[in-house]
N, C-alpha and C positions, 0 to 999 in steps of 0.2 A: 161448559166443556170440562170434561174430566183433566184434573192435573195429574200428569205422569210421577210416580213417587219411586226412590228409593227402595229397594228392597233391607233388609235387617236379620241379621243375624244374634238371637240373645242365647245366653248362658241362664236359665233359667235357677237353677239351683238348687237349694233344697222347698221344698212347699210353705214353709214358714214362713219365708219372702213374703206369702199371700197376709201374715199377723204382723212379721215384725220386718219390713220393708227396706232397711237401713239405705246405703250408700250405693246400691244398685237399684233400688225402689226409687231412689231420687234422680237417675242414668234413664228410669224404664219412664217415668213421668216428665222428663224433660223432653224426650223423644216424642212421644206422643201431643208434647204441645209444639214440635219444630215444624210441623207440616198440616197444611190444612187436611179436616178430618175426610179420612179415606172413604169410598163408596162403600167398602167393604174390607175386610180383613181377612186373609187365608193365612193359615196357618201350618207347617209342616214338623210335629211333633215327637222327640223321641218317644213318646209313650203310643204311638201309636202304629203297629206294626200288621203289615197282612202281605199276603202273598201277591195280590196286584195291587197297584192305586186302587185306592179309595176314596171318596170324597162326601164328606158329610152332607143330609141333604135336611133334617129335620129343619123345618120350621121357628121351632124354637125348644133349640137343643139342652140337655138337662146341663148340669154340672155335676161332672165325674171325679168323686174325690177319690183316685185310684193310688190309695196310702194307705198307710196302719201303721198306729203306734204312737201319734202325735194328738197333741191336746183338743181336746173336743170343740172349742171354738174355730176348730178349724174347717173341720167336718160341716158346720151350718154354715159354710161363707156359701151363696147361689151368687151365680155368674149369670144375669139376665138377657145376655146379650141373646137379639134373634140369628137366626140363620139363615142361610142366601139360600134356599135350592133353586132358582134361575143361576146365579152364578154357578154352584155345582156341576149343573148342565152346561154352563159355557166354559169350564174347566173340562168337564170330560171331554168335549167334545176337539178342546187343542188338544189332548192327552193323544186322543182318536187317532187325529190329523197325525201328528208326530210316530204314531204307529203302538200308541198303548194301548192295550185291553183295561179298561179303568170302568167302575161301575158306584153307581150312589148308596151310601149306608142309610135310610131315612130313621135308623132306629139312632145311632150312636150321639151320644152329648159332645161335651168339650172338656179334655183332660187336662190334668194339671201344670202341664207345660204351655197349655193356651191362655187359661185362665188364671192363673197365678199372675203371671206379666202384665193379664189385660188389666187388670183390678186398679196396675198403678198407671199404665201409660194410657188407657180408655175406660176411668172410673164410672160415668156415666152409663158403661155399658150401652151404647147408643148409635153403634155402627155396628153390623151384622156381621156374624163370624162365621167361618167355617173352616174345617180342617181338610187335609189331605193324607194318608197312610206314607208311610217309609214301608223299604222291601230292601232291609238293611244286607241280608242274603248276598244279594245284586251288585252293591259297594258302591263306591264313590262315583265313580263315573257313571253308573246308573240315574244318582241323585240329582248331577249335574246335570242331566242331558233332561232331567223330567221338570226340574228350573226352568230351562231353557225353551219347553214346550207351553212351560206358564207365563212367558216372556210378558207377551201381549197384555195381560192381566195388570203387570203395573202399568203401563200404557192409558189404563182406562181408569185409575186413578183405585184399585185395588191394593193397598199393601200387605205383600207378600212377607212371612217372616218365617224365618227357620228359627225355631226354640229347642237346644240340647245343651248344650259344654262343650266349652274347648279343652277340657279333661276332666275324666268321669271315673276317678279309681275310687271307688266310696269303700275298700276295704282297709286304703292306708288313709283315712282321716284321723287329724292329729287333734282336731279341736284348738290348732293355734291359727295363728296371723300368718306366723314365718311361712311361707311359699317354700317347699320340697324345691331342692336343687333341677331335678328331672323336669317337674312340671313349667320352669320359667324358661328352660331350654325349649322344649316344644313348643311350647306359646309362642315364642320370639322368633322359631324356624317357620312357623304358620303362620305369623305375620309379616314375615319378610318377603314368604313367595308371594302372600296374595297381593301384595304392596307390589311386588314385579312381576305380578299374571303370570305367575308361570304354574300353570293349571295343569299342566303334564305331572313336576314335582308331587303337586297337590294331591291330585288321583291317586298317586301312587303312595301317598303318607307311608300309607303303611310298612313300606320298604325303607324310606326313604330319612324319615323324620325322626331325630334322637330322641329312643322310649315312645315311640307311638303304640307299644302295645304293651308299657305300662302305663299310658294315659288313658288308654281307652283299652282295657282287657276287652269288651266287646263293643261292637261300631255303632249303637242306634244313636248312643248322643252325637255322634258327630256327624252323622247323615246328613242333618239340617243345615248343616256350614251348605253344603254342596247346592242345596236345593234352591235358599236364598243365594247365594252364585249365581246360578245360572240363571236366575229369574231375572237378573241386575242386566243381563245381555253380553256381548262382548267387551271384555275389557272394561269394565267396571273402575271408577274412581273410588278406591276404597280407604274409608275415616273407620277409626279404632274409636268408639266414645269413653271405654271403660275398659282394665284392664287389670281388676283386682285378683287377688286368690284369698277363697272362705278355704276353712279348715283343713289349711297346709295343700290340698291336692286339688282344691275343683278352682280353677282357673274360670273367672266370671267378665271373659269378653265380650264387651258388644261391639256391633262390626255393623256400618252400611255401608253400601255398596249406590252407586250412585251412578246410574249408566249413564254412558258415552255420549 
């Protein structure tokens, strides 16, 4: 009998996580050993963007190093994990039910928001992955509600994860430690609501949230909060594992959510 798991929220970061792992590699690798190994693993990634759901169906999906400019060993990491296309199918098909138009990519791999993470919390590569599109456009309660269509998925012992940032301003990186004033405020008004469900707040960040639109000039990283949300069900138990900030602005929370 499939164990019902936890949905996950990760702050993925920069792609070098995937060579030099530090204190969040050791967040993604503890995680992955708190729960027994999932049937499957779906993924909701900032890097992947289309105008309806989408959902990976390849077989055995390549590894998309969709970067430039970083040192050549990073370029040859392969992320071997297979791919579900029976799941695929049994994701579009809640997607259906819920009233999406959602259709199977069988050509697309798994991008660096999938695989960078998996490398450290499912090194073996050894549980099938597969992604699903963001329709960042659409906005938050979009996200949420397309979570909540994937409910049933952790139920069956599927771990669901949203991988983006809980702040993504990569034009003011400072290259230190020190956490920007703006960024620790956001972080801690995000975590306050999701700690008191108040998903109304939440939807609406963007009005709402001090500097939400200089933490995220544009919304794809944080899509993924929403997605793992709703996936978690209502009212969600929600544990912070990690709660660092890498070079002064990217805020690298990890978040599960742990249904009712």
């Amino acid at each position: 009998m499939a164990v019902a798991l936890p949905t996950l929220f990760i702050s993925h970061g920069s792609p070098m996580h995937a060579l030099e792992p530090g204190a969040v590699g050791e967040v993604w690798a503890a995680l992955g050993r708190r729960y027994p190994q999932p049937k499957a693993i779906l993924v909701a990634s900032a890097h992947w963007d289309t105008n309806l759901p989408m959902l990976t169906g390849h077989a055995k999906p390549e590894t998309i190093h969709d970067f430039f400019g970083f040192p050549a060993p990073l370029y040859k990491i392969r992320y071997a994990a297979h791919g579900a296309p029976v799941l695929a199918a049994r994701a579009q098909q809640l997607l259906k039910t819920a009233g999406y138009t959602a259709a199977i990519d069988g050509c697309r791999g798994l991008d660096h928001g999938a695989w960078s993470p998996l490398l450290h919390s499912h090194p073996a590569a050894d549980v099938p992955v597969l992604q699903i599109s963001l329709q960042t456009p659409l906005g938050a309660r979009h996200h949420l509600q397309l979570g909540r269509a994937l409910a049933p998925l952790a139920e069956e012992g599927v771990l669901v994860i949203g991988s983006g940032q809980t702040t993504h301003n990569l034009r003011e990186r400072t290259g230190s430690d020190r956490a920007a004033s703006y960024v620790l405020e956001f972080q801690a008004w995000i975590r306050q609501r999701l700690e008191a469900h108040a998903i109304e707040d939440l939807t609406d960040y963007r009005s709402l949230a001090p500097y939400a639109a200089r933490a995220h000039p544009t919304e794809e990283h944080f899509m993924p909060l929403f997605v793992a949300l709703g996936a978690a069900g209502a009212q969600p138990r929600v544990e912070c594992t990690y709660d660092k900030v890498e070079d002064g602005v990217l805020a690298m929370d990890a978040y599960l959510f742990h249904r009712a």
